[in-house]
N, C-alpha and C positions, 0 to 999 in steps of 0.2 A: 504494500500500500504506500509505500515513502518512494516506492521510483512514480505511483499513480499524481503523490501530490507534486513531486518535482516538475512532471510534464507538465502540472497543470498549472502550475507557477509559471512554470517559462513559456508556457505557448505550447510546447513541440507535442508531434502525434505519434503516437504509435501504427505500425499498418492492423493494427485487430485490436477492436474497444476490445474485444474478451481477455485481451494479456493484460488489461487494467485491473483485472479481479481474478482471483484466485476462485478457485474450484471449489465449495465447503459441500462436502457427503453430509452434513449433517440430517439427521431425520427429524422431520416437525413432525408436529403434533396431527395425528388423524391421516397420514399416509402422504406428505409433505407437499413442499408447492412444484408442481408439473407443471408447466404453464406454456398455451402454443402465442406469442407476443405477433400479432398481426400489425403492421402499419403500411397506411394509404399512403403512398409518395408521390408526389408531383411529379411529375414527367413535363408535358408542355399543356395549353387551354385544355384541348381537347385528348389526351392521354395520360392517366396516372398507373402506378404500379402496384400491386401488392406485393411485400415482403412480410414471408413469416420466420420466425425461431423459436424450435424447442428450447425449452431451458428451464433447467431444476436447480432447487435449494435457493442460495444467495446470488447462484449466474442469473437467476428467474430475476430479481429484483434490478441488478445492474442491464439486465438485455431490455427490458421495462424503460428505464432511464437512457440509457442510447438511442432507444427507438424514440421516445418523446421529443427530445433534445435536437433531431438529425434536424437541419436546416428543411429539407423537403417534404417531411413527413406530415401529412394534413389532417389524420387521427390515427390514431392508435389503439389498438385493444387489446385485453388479456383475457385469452378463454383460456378454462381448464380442459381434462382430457374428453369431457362429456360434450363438450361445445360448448357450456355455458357460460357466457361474459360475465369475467372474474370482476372487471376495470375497467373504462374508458378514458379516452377523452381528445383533445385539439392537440396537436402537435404545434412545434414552431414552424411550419410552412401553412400553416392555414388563412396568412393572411395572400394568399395566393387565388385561394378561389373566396367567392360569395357567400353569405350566408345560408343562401338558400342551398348550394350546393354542398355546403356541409351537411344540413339538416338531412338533406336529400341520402344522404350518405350513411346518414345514422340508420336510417331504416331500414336499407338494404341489407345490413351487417347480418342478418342468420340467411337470408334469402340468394344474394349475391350469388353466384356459379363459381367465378373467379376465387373468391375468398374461400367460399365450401370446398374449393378443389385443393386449396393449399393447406386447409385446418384437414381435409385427410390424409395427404402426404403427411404431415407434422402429426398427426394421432396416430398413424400406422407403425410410425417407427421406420419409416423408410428412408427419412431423412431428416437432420436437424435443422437445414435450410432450404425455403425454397421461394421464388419468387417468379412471377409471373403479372405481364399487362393487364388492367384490369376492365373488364368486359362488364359495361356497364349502357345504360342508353340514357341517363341522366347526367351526359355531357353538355356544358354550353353549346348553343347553336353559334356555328362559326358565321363571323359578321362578312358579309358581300363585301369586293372590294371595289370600289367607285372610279370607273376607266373615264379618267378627263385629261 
């Protein structure tokens, strides 16, 4: 943790948030935190992505915190392994899209195809990351361009 705050004094990155925290086995209480951290990224108007990560114990809580924090990320969530939303919320790229198209977004979160395809990668055990463009139809309408 004392090279995590050095970096964070000076600036400098590491290439993987995850060598900023150590790995804790520890077992919580009631069969511990498993958790698949989905977040919406920005891409360009009309393209965003989803990224997910498995991650357990104390990595659960720091891949939580990366994901909120990323410049691009426009919400975030924490389901556990049943799909149920542990957590939400805005990311710091949210102020990217509209309101409406946040709200828009919160809805689709059990529905969505995209996101359902990657929370069962991430519940299968098939992989700890995965991410994928997100296929949705509540994109802004691209505005005409005015030929003068």
């Amino acid at each position: 943790m004392r090279i995590a705050r050095e970096l964070a004094i000076t600036g400098l990155q590491m290439t993987s948030p995850a060598m900023l925290f150590e790995q804790d086995e520890t077992m919580w209480p009631f069969g511990g935190k498993d958790w698949n951290v989905i977040g919406i990224m920005f891409e360009k108007t009309d393209s965003y992505s989803v990224n997910g990560n498995r991650a357990k114990g104390k990595m659960a809580d720091s891949v939580k915190t990366r994901v909120k924090i990323h410049d691009r990320t426009i919400m975030w969530v924490v389901f556990d392994q049943k799909g149920g939303i542990v957590e939400s919320g805005p990311g710091n790229g949210v102020h990217h899209v509209s309101n409406d198209i946040y709200k828009n977004l919160e809805k689709v979160l059990h529905t969505n195809v995209s996101i359902r395809e990657i929370l069962k990668m991430l519940e299968q055990g098939t992989t700890a990351k995965a991410a994928k463009k997100l296929i949705w139809s509540g994109y802004p309408a691209k505005r005409p361009v005015d030929d003068e």
